[in-house]
PASEBA-1860 file (N, C-alpha, C; in nm, 3 decimals):
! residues 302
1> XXXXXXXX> 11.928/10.347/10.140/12.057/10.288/10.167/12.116/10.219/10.046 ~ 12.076/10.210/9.938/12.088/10.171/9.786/12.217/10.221/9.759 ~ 12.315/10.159/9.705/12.428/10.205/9.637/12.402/10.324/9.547 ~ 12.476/10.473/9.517/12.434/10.582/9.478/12.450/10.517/9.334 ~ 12.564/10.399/9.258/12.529/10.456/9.132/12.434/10.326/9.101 ~ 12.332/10.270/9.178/12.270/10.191/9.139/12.158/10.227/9.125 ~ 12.094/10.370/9.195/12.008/10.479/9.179/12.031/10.499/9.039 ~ 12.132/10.590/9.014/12.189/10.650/8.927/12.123/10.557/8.782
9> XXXXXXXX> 12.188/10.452/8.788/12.192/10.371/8.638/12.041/10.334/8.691 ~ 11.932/10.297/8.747/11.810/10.278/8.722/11.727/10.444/8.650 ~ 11.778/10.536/8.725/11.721/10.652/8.674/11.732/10.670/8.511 ~ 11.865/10.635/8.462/11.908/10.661/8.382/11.868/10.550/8.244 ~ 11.808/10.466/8.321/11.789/10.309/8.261/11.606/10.354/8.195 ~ 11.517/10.399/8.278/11.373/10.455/8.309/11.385/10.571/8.207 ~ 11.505/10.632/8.201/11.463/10.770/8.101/11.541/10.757/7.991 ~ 11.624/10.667/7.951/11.754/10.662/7.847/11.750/10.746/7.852
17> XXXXXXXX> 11.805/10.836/7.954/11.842/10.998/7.927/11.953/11.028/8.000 ~ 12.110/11.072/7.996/12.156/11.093/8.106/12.090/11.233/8.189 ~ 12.060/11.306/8.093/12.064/11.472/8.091/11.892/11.468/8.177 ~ 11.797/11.378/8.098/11.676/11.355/8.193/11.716/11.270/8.357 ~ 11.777/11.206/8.367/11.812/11.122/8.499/11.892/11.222/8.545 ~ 12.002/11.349/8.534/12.080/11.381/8.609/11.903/11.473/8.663 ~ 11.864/11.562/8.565/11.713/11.652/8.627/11.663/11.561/8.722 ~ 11.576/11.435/8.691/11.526/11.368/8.829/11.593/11.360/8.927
25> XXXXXXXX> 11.742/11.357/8.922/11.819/11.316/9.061/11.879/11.431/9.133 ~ 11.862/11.547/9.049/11.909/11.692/9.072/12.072/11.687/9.091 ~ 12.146/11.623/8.997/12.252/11.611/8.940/12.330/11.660/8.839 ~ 12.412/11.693/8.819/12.493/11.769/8.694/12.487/11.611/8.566 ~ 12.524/11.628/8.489/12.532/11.572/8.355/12.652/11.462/8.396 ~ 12.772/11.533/8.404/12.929/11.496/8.420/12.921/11.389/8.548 ~ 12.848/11.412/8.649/12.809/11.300/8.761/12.752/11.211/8.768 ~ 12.638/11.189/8.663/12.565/11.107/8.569/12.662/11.030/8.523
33> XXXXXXXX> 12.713/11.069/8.446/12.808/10.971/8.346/12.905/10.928/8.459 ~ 12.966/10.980/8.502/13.102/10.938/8.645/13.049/10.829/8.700 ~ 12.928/10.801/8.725/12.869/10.717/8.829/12.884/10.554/8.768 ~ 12.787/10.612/8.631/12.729/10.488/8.533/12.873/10.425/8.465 ~ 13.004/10.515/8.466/13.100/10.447/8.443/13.195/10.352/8.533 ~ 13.158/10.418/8.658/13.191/10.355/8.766/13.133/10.204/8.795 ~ 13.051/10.142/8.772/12.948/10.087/8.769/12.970/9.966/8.673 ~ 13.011/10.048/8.531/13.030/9.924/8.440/13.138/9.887/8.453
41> XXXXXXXX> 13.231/9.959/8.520/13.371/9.928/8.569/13.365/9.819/8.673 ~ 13.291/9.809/8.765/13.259/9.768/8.842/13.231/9.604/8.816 ~ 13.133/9.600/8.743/13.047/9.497/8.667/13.126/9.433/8.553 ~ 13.192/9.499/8.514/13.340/9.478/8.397/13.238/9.437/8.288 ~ 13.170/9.530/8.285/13.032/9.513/8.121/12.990/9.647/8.104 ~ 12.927/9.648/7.979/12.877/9.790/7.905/12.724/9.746/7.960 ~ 12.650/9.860/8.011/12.524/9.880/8.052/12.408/9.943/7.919 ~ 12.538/10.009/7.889/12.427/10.078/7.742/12.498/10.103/7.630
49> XXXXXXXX> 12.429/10.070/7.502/12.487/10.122/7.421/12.449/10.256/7.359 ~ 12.527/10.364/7.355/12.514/10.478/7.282/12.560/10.481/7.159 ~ 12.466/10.528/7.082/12.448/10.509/6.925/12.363/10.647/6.834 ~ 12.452/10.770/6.762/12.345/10.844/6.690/12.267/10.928/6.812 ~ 12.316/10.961/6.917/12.273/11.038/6.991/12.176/11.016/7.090 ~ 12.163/10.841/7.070/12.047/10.789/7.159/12.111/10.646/7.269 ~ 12.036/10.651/7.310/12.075/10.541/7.447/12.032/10.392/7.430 ~ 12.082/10.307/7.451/11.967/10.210/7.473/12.006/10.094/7.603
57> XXXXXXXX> 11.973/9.987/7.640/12.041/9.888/7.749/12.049/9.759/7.668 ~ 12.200/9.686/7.707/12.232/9.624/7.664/12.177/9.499/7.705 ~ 12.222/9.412/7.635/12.138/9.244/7.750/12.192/9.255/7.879 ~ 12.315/9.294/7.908/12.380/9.301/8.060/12.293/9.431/8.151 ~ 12.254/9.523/8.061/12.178/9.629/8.116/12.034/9.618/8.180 ~ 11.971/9.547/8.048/11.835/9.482/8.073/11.851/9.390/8.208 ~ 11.944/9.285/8.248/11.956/9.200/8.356/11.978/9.268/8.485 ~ 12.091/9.344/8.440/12.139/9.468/8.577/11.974/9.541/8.626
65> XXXXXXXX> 11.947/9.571/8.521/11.757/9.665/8.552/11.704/9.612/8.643 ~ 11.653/9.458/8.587/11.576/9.376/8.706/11.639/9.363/8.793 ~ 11.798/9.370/8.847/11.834/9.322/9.020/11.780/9.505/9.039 ~ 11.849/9.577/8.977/11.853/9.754/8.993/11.688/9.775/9.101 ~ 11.577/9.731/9.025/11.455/9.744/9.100/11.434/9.698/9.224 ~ 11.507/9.548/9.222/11.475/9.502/9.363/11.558/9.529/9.456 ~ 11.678/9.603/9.401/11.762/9.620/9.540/11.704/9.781/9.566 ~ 11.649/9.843/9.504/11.589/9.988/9.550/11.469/9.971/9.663
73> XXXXXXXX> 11.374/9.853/9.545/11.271/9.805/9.639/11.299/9.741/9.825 ~ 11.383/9.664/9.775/11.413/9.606/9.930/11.523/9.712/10.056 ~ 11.555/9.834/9.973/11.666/9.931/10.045/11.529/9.977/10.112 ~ 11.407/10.039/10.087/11.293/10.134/10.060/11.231/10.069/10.190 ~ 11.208/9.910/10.173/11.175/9.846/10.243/11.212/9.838/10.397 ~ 11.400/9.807/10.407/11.436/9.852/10.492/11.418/9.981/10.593 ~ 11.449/10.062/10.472/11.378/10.199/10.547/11.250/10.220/10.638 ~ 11.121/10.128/10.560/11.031/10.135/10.639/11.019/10.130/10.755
81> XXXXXXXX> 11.107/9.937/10.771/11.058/9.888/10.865/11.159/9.953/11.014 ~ 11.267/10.006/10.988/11.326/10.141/11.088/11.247/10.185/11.155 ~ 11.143/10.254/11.074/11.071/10.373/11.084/10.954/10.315/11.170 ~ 10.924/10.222/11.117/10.802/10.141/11.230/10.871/10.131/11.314 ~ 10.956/10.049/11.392/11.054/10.010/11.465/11.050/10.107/11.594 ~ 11.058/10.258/11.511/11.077/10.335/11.620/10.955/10.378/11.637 ~ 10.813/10.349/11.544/10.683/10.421/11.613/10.693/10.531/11.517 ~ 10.747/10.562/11.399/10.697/10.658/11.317/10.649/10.609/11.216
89> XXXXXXXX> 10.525/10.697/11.161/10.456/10.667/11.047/10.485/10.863/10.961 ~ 10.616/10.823/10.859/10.693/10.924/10.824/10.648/10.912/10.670 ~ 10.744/10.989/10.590/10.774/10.959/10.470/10.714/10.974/10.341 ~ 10.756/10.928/10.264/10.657/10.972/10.128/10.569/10.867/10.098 ~ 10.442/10.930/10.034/10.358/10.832/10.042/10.318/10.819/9.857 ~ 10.370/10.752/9.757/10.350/10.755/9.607/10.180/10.683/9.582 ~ 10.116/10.752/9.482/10.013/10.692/9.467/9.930/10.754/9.355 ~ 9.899/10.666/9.260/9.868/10.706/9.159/9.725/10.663/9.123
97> XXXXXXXX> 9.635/10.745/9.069/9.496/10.724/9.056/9.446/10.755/8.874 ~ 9.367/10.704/8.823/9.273/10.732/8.744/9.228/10.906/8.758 ~ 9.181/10.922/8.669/9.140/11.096/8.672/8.995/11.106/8.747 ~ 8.931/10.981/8.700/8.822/11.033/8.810/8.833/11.023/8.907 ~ 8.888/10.896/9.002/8.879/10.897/9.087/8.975/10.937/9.169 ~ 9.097/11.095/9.098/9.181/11.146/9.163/9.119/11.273/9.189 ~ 9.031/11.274/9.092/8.963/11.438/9.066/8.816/11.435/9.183 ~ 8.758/11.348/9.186/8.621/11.336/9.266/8.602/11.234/9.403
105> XXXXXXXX> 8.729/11.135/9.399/8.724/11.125/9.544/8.837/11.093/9.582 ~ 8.932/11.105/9.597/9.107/11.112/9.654/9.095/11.220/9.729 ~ 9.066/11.363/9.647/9.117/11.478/9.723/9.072/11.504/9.897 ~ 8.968/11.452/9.947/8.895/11.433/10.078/8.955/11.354/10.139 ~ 9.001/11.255/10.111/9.048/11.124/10.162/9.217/11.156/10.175 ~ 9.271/11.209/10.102/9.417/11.272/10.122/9.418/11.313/10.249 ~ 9.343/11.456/10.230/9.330/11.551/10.314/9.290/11.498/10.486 ~ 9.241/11.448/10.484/9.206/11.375/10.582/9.316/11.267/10.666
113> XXXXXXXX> 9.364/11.222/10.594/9.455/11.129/10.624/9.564/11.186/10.664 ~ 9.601/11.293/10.567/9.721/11.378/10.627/9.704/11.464/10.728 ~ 9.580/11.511/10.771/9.574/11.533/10.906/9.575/11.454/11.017 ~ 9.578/11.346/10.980/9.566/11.238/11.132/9.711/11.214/11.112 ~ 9.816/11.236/10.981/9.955/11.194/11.004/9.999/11.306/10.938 ~ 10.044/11.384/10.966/10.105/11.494/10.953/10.224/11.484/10.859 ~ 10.335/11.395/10.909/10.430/11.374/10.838/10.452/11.296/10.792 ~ 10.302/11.280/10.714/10.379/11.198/10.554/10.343/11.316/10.461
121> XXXXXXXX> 10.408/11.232/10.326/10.401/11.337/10.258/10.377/11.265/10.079 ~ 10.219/11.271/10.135/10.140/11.190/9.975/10.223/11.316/9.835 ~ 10.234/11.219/9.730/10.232/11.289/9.634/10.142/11.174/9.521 ~ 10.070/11.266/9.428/9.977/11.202/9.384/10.007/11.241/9.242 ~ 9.965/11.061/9.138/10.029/11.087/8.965/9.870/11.029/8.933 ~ 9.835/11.161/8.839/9.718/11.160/8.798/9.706/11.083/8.625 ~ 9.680/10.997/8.575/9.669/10.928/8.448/9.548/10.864/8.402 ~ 9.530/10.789/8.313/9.427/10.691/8.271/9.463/10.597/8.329
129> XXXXXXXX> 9.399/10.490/8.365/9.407/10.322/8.461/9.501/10.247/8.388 ~ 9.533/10.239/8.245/9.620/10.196/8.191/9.756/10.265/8.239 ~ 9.785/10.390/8.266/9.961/10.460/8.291/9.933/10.440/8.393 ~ 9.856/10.455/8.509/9.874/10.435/8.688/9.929/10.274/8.689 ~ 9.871/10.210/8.583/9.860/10.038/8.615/10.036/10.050/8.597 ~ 10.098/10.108/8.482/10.196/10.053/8.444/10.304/10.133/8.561 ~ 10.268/10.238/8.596/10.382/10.265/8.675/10.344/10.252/8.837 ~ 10.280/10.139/8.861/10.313/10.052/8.961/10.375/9.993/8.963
137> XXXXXXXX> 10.364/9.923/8.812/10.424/9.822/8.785/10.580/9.805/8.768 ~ 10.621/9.976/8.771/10.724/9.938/8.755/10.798/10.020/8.860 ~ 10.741/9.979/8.978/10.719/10.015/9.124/10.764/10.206/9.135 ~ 10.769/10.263/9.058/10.759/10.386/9.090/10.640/10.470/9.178 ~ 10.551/10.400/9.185/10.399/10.399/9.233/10.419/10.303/9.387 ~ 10.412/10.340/9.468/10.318/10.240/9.636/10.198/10.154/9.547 ~ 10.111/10.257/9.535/9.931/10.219/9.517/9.910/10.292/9.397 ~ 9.855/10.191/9.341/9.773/10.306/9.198/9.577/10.258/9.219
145> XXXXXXXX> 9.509/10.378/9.227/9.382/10.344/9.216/9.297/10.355/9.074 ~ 9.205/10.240/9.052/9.179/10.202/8.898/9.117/10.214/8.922 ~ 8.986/10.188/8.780/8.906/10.151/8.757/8.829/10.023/8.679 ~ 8.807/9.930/8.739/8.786/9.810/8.691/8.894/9.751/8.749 ~ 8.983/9.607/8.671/9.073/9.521/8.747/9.162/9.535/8.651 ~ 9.279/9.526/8.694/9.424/9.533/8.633/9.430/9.410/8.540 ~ 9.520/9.438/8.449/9.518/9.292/8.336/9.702/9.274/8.343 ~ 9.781/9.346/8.443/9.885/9.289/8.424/9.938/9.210/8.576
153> XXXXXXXX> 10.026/9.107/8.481/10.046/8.980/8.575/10.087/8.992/8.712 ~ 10.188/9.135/8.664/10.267/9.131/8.814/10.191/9.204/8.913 ~ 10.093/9.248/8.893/9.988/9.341/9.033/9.928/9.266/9.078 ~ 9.878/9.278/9.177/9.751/9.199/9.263/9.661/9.333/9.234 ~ 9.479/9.306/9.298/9.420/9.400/9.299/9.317/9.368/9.385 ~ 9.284/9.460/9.479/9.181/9.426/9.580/9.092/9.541/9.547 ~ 8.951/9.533/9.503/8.822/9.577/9.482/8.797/9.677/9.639 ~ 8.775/9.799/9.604/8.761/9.942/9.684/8.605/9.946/9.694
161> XXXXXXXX> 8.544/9.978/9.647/8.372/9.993/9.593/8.321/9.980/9.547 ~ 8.203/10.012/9.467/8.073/9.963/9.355/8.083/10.120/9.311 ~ 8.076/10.171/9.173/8.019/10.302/9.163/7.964/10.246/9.003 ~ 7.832/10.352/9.002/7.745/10.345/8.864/7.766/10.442/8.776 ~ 7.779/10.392/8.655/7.778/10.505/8.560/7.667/10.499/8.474 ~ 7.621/10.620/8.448/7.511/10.657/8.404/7.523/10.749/8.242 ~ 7.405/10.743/8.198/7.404/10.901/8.073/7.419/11.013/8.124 ~ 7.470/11.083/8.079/7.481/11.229/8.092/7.485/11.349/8.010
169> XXXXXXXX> 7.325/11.402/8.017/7.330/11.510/7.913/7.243/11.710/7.958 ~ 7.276/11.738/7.887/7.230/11.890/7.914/7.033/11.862/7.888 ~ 7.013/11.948/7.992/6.824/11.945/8.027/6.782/11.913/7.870 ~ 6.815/11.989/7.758/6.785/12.025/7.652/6.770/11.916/7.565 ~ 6.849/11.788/7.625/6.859/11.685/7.512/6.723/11.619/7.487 ~ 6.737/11.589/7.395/6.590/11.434/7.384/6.605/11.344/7.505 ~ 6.711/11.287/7.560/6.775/11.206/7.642/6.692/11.228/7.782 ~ 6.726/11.345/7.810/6.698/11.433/7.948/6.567/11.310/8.006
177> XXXXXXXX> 6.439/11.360/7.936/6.317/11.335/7.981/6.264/11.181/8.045 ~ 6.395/11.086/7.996/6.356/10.936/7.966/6.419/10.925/8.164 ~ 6.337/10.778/8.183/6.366/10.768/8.331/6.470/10.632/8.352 ~ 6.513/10.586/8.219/6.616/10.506/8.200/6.634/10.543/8.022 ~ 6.802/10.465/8.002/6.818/10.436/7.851/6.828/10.322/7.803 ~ 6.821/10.255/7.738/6.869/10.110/7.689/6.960/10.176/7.570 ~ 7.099/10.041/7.590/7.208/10.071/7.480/7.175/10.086/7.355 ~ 7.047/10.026/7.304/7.008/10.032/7.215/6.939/10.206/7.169
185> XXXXXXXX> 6.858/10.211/7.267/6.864/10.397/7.253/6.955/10.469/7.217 ~ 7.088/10.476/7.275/7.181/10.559/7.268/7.202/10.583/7.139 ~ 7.207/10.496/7.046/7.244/10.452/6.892/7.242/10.562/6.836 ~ 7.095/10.631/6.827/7.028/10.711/6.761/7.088/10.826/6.782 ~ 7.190/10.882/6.919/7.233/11.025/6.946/7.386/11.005/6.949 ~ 7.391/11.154/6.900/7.532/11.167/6.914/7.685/11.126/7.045 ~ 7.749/11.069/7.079/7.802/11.044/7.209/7.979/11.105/7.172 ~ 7.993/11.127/7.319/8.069/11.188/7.364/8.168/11.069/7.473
193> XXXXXXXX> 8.258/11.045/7.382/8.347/10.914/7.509/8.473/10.960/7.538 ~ 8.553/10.854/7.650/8.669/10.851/7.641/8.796/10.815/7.570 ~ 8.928/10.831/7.627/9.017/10.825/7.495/9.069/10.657/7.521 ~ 9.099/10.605/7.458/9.157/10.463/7.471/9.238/10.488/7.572 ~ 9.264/10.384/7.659/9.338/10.321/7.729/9.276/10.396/7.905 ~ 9.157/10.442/7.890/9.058/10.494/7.969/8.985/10.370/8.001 ~ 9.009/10.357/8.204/8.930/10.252/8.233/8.778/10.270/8.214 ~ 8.715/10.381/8.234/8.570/10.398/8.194/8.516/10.365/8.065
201> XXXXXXXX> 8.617/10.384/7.917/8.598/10.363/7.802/8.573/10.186/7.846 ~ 8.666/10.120/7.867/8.722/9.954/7.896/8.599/9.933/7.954 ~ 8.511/9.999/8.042/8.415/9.910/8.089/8.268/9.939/8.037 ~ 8.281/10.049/7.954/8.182/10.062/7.871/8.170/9.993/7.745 ~ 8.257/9.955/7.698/8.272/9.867/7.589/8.220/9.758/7.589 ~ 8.301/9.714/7.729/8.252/9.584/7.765/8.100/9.545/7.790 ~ 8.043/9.630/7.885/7.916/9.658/7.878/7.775/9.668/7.741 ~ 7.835/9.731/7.642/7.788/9.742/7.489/7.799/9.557/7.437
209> XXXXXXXX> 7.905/9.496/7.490/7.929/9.386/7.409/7.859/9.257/7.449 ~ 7.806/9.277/7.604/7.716/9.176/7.688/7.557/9.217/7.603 ~ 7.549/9.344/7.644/7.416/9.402/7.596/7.421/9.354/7.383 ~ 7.483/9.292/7.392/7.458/9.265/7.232/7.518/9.404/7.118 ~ 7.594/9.437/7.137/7.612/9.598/7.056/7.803/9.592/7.045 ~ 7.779/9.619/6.941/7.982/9.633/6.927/8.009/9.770/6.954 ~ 8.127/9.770/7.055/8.181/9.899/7.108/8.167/9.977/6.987 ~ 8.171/10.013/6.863/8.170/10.101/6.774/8.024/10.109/6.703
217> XXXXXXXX> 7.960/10.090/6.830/7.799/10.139/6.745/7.771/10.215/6.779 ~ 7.830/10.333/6.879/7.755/10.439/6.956/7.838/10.565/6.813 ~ 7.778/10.660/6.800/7.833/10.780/6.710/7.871/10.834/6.784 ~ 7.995/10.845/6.820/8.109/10.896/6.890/8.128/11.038/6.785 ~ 8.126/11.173/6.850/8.111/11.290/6.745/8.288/11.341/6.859 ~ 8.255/11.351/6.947/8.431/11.361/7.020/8.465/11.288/7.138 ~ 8.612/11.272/7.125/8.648/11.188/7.288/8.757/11.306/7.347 ~ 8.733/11.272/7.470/8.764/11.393/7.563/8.848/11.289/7.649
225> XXXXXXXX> 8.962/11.359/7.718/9.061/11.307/7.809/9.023/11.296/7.965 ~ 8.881/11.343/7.968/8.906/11.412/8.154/8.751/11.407/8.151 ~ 8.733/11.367/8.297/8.576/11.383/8.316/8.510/11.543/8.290 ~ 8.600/11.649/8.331/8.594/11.768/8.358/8.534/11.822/8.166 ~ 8.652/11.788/8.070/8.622/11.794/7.962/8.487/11.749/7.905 ~ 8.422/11.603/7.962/8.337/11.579/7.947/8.177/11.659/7.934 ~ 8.239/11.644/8.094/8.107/11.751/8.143/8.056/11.860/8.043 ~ 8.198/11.960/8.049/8.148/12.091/7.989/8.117/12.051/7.849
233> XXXXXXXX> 8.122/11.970/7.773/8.064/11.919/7.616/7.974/11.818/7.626 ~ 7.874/11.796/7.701/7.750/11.757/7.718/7.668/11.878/7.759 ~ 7.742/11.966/7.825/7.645/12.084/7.889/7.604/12.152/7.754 ~ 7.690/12.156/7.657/7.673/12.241/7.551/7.554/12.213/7.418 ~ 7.500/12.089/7.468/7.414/11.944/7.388/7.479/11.931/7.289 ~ 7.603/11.903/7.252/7.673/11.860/7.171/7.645/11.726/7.153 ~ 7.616/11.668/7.260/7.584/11.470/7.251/7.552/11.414/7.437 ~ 7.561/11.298/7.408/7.532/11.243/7.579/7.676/11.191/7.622
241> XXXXXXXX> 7.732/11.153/7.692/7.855/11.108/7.798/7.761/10.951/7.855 ~ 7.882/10.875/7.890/7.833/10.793/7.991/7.971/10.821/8.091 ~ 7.901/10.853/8.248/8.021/10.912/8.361/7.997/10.821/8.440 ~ 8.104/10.855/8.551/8.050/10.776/8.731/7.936/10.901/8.745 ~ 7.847/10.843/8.843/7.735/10.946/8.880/7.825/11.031/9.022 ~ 7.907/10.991/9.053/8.008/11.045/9.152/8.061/11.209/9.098 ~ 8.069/11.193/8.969/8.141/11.328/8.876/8.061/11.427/8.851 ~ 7.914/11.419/8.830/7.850/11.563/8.807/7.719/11.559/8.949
249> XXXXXXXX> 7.763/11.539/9.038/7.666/11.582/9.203/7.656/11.719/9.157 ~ 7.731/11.836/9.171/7.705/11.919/9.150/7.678/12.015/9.027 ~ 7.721/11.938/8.928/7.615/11.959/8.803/7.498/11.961/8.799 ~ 7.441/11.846/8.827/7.272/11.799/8.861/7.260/11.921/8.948 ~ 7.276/11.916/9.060/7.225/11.989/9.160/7.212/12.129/9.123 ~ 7.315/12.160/8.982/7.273/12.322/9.011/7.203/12.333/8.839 ~ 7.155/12.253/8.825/7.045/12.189/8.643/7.133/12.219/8.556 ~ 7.271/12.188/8.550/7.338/12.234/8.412/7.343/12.094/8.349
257> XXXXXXXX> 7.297/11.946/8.417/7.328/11.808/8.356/7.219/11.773/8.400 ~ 7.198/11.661/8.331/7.088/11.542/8.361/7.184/11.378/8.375 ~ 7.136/11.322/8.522/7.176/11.194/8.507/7.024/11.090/8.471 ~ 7.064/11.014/8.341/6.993/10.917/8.319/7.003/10.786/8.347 ~ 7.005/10.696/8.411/7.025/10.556/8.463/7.016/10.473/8.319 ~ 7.108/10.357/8.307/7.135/10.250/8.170/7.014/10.143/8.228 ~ 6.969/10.076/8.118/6.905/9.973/8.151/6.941/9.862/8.089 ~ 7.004/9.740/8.123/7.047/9.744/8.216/7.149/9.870/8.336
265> XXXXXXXX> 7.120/9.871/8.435/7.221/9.917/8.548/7.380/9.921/8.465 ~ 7.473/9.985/8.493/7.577/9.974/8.446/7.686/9.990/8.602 ~ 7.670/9.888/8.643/7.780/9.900/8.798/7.940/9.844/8.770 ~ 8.052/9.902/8.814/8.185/9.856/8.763/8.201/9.902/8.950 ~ 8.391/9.828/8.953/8.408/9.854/9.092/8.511/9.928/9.068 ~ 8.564/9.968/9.160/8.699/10.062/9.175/8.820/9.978/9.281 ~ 8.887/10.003/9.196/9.003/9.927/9.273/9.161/9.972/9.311 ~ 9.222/9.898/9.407/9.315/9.942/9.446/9.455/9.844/9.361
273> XXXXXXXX> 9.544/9.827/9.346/9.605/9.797/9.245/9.763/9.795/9.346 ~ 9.821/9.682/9.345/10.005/9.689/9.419/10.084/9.604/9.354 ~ 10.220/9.577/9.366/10.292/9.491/9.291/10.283/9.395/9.358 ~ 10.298/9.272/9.291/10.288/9.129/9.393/10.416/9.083/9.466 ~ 10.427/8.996/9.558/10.544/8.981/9.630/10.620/9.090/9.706 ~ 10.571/9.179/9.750/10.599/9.353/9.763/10.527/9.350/9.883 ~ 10.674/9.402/10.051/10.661/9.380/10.126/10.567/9.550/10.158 ~ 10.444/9.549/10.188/10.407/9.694/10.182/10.458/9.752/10.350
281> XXXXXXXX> 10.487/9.870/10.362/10.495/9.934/10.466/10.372/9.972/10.576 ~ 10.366/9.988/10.667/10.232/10.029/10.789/10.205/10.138/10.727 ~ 10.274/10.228/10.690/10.262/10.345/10.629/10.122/10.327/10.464 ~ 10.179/10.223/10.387/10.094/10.233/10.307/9.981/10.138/10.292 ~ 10.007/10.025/10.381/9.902/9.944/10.435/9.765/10.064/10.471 ~ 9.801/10.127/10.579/9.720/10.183/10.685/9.604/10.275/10.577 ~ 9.686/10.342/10.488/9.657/10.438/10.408/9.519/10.341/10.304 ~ 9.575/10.241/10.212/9.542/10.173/10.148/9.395/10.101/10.254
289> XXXXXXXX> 9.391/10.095/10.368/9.252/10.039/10.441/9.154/10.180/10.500 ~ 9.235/10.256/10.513/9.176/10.402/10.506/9.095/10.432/10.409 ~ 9.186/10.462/10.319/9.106/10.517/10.145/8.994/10.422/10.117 ~ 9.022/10.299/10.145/8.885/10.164/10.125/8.772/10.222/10.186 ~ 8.748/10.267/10.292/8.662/10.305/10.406/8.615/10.394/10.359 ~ 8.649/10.514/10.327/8.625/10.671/10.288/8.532/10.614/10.163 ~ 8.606/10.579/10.039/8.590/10.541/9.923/8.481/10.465/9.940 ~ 8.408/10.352/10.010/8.291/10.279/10.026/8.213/10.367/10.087
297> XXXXXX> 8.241/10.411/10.189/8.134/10.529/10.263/8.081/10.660/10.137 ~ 8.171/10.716/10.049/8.104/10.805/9.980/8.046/10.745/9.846 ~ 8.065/10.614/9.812/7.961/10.588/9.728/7.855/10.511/9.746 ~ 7.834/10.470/9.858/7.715/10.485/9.928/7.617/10.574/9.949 ~ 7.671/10.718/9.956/7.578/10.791/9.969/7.493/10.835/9.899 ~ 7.346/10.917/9.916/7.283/10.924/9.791/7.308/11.045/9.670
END
């Protein structure tokens, strides 16, 4: 129920693009601009300055932004609470996860959920815990699921599960045979990590720095974007990985990996991540105590 060009100039605000905001809004170019002029007409101020072929927001733009969010947020809101009102649990459901835990346990828990509600309609933004964090934050996201705890101000974060991460290397390694590692072991072999701004990297670091060891003592030979990447360059004994033990079940199981346990244990939690002051819907409440359930029940298991 949002004023159309108040859509408009947030789209347009998110992409300094008119030509990218008319694509998101499935708009012509010329309607783009019609709107956003309408608008500053409106406001009797310039929203942006165009300069050299590029965009930017003015101080009146930047101010307009922040009401722009909350009147989308609270239109969205409205909508919900309609929709409860009448006993439907409808609509789109935004939610953004970490790669592991979009790749190895979301997809069950979706699926599931959308069979008990038919008509919603999850769409899911797959990133590192750092881009899910930020585009909650800048409420384009319902829920973003992390790993570890959010470090920005405006989210809250309520803790999902316990999952362990372990070594991970091909039968072949030196590694393989040992029935734990100490950080101090690792030193000696080649490793295989994640890319910055990777919550698994963030809590392995951290981990190295309790255990006495500066994040840059392990010989990092490549970093890989994706657990998936991982995997297949440990299988190859190129070096060891440290993963969730959640990510290669069926690696182990069919001998192409070895999981080795850290000594100390290396336990981090998984978490759920929302904007603060942010009236949530039944719709994503329900979902958000759902996924908790699923998500504790399968890392529990053995």
């Amino acid at each position: 129920m949002a004023d159309r060009r108040i859509q408009v100039f947030h789209a347009v605000a998110k992409h300094l693009s008119f030509t990218k905001a008319a694509d998101a809004l499935f708009m012509t170019q010329p309607a783009v601009t019609f709107q956003i002029r309408q608008l500053e007409e409106q406001l009797n101020t310039r929203l942006f300055d165009r300069a050299h072929g590029r965009i930017t927001l003015t101080t009146a733009g930047a101010v307009a932004l922040d009401y722009a969010e909350r009147l989308l947020a609270l239109s969205a809101e409205l909508d919900s609470r309609m929709k409860e009102l009448s006993g439907q649990t409808t609509g789109p459901l935004l939610i953004g996860a970490s790669t592991t835990i979009a790749d190895f346990l979301l997809p069950q828990i979706l699926g599931e959920f959308k069979v008990r509600h038919p008509a919603v309609v999850p769409r899911l933004f797959v990133a590192n815990s750092e881009a899910v964090q930020e585009r909650v934050a800048e409420r384009t996201l319902d829920v973003g699921f992390i790993e570890g705890d959010s470090h920005l101000p405006t989210l809250a974060t309520d803790i999902c599960c316990e999952d362990e991460l372990q070594v991970v290397c091909a039968p072949s390694h030196a590694l393989a045979k040992q029935k734990s590692a100490t950080p101090q072991s690792l030193t000696e072999h080649a490793y295989i990590s994640r890319e910055l701004g990777s919550g698994t990297r963030e809590v392995i670091d951290h981990y190295l720095q309790k255990t006495g060891l500066a994040s840059d003592s392990l010989q990092v030979v490549m970093e890989a974007g994706s657990p998936e990447a991982m995997k297949g360059l440990a299988a190859t004994g190129l070096g060891f990985a440290i993963m969730s033990r959640a990510t290669v079940v069926r690696e182990v199981r069919l001998g192409e990996l070895v999981r080795i346990p850290l000594s100390p244990r290396l336990i981090r939690h998984l978490s759920v991540v929302y904007p603060k002051e942010r009236f949530h819907s039944r719709l994503v409440s329900g979902f958000v105590e759902f996924a908790q359930q699923r998500m504790a029940a399968t890392q529990d298991a053995p």
